[in-house]
N, C-alpha and C positions, 0 to 999 in steps of 0.2 A: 422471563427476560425476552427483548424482543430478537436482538442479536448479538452472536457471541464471534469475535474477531480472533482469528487465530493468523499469528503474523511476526514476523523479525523484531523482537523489540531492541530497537536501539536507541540510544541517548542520542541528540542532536547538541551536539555542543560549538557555540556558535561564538566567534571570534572576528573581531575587527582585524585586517594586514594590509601593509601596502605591498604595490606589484612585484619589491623586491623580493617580500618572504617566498612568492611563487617562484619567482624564475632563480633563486637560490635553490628552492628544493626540488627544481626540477618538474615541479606543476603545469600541467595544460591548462589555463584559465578557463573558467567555466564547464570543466567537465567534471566526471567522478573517478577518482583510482583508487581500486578498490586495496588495501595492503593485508598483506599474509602474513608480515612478522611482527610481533608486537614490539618490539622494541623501535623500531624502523618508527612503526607509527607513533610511542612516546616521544621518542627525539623531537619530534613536530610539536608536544603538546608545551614542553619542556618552558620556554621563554613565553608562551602567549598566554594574557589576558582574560577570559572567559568573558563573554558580556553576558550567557544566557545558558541556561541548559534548557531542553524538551522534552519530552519523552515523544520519542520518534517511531519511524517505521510505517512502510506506505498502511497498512489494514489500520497501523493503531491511528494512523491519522483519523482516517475515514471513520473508524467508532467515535474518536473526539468530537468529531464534526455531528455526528447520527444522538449524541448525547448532548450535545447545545443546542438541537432541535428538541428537544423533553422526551428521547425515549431510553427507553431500562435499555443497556448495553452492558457488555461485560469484553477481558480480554484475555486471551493467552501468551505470554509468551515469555523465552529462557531469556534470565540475567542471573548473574553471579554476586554471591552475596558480598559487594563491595560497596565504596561509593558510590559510582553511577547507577548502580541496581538499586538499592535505595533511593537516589534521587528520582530514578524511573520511578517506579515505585510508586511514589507519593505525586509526580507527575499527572499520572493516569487517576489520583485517588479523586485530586481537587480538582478533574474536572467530570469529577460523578462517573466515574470508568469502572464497576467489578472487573478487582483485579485477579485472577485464577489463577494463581502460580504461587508457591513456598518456595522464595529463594534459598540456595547455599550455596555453600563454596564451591565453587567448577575449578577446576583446571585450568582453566580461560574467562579472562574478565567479561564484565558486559561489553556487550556491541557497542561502538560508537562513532557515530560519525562528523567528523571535524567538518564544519563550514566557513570557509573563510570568507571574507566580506571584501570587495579592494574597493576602494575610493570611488571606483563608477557604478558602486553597488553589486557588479557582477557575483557569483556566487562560485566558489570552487572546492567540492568534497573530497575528503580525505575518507574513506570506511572501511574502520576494522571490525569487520562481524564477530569476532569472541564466538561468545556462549552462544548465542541468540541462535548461531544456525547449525549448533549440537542438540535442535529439540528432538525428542524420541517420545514413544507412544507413551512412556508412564509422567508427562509431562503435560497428557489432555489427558483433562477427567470425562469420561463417558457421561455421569452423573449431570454434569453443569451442561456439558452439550444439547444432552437430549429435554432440558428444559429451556435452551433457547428455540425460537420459533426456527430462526433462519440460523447457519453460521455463514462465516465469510471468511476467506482464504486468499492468501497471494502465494503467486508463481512466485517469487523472489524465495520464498519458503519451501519451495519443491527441491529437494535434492536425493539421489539415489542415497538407501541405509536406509539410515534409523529417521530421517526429515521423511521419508515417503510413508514409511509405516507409520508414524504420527499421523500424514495425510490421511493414510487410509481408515485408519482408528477414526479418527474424527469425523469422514464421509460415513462411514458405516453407522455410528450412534446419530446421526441428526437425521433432523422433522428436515429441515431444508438446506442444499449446498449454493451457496451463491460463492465468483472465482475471479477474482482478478488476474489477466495473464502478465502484468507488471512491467513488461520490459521487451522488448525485442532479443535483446541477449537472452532472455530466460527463455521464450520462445526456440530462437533458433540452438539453443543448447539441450531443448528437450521436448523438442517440435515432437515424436511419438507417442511420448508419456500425455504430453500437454491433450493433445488430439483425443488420445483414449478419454480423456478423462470430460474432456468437452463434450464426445460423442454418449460416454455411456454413467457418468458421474455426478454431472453437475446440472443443477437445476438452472441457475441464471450464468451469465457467463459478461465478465464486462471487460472490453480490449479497445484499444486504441485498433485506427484503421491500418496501420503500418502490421502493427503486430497480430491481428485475425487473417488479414491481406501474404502474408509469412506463414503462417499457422497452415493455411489451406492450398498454400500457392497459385492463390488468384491472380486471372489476367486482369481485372478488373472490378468494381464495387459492385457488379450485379450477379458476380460471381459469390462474391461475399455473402450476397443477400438471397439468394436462392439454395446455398449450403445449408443458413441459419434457417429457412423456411422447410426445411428437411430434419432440420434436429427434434424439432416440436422441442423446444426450449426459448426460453429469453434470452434471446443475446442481445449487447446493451453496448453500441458503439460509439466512440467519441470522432468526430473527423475534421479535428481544430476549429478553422473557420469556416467550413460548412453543416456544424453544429453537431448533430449527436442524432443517431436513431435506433428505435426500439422493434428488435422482430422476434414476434411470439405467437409461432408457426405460419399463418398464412396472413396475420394483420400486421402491416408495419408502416410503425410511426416514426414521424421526422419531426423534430425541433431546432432552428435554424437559434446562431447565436445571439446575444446582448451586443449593440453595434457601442461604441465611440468611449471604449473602455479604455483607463490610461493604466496598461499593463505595465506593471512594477518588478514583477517574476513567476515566471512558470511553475514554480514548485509546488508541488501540492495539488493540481487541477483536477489531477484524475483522480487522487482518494478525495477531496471532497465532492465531486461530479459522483462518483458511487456513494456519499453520505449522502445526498439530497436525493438521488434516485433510490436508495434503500428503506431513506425514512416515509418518502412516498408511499413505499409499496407494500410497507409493513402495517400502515396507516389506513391502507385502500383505498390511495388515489385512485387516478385513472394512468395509465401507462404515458400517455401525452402531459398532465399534469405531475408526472413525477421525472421525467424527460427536463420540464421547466424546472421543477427545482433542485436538480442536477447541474442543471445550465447557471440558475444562479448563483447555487455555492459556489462552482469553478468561477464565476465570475467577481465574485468578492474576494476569494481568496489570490487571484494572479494579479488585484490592484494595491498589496499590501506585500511587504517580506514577507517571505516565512508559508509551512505547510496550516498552519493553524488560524482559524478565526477570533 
């Protein structure tokens, strides 16, 4: 297998509202709040319509994506054996995903995250993590790991417990670590752990410029770029519309954007920008040739709804 995705798996479950359902429930439009209670978050699901489900979650995107390009992928991750576990489930199967996980019953349902749609297209998340971010070490199989070439990991998935010793299980059995740092909040909530694991863990490292720029407390991007030329590592940064560059030790490549794209939604840019650079690299592009098709995928995917192609 070429990579194996270890990550949040959550249901994306996607729902038409107009502006009133928001400002009834007390919604920020266009952001994400995350809910701890589950009932709080069924009351939400209770009157709405379903137009779609997905099987979600930033890594499982980015395998979806790295599997519609023709390579063997596989994924990990906790749901509960319910409806949207099943639905997940079978999500990831039809589009050529190995799925590594035996669901059962949890305590806590599948993760899921409610999208609401309002009239001007905007997007606004609802997400209840459930199960997804109870994963522990007897939840990765060492076996499936060490026969993928690469794995791939998201910071949204780092939490102190039994989510770090997963982490760690699963760095310790693989051929290669490649890392998403996912989020600025996951950064500045665990800017030490994150850092260890960048300096002494991970083989590729892929961040937006906000969040490596956070990570390092740089005064500026050449600050960035002289850390990463010190790792003797691949770090793989996106820096919106100044496109994306690759530093892997002393060489680094820039790849500047697709110009006069008619952006539909942001969601999804950074895991399919890591599916094009991954499937590059597994391939044996060239580092600037998989930079481009990084740049692509995020480019088809932010002209259309939705994380998926």
């Amino acid at each position: 297998m070429k990579i194996l995705g270890i990550g949040n798996a959550i249901v994306d479950v996607i729902c038409k509202v107009d502006d009133s359902f928001i400002s009834k429930n007390n919604l920020t439009k266009s952001t994400m709040k995350l809910f701890f209670d589950e009932n709080e978050f069924k009351k939400l699901l209770i009157d709405l319509k379903i137009e779609k489900t997905v099987s979600g979650g930033s890594v499982a995107n980015s395998i979806v994506g790295i599997s519609q390009l023709g390579d063997e992928v596989g994924f990990i991750g906790k749901v509960s054996d319910d409806e949207f576990g099943g639905k997940y489930e079978e999500g990831l199967k039809k589009e050529n995903v190995g799925y590594f996980y035996s669901k059962k019953k949890e305590d806590l349902p599948t993760g899921t995250c409610l999208i609401l749609i309002t009239p001007d297209s905007e997007r606004t998340m609802c997400t209840f993590l459930g199960t997804a971010g109870k994963i522990n070490e007897n939840d990765v199989s060492s076996d499936v790991i060490k026969k993928s070439e690469i794995i791939f990991l998201e910071g949204y998935l780092w939490d102190e417990g039994e989510p770090k010793k997963a982490f760690n299980k699963a760095i310790n059995s693989a051929n290669k670590v490649a890392m998403s740092l996912s989020d600025l909040f996951c950064v500045d909530r665990h800017k030490p752990h994150f850092l260890e694991l960048v300096k002494n863990k991970l083989d590729i490292i892929f961040s937006n410029e906000q969040e490596i720029t956070s990570l390092i407390m740089a005064k500026n991007f050449n600050e960035v770029i002289n850390f990463s030329k010190q790792l003797n590592k691949l770090v793989v940064v996106t820096r919106g519309e100044k496109g994306a560059v690759a530093i892997d030790g002393e060489q680094v490549t820039e790849c500047s954007v697709q110009n006069n794209l008619k952006i539909v939604d942001l969601t999804g840019a950074g895991d399919l920008f890591a599916a094009g650079f991954l499937h590059g690299y597994v391939n044996k592009f060239s580092i600037n040739e998989s930079l481009e098709k990084g740049t692509e995928m995020s480019s088809r995917v932010i002209q259309q709804i939705g994380a998926r192609l």
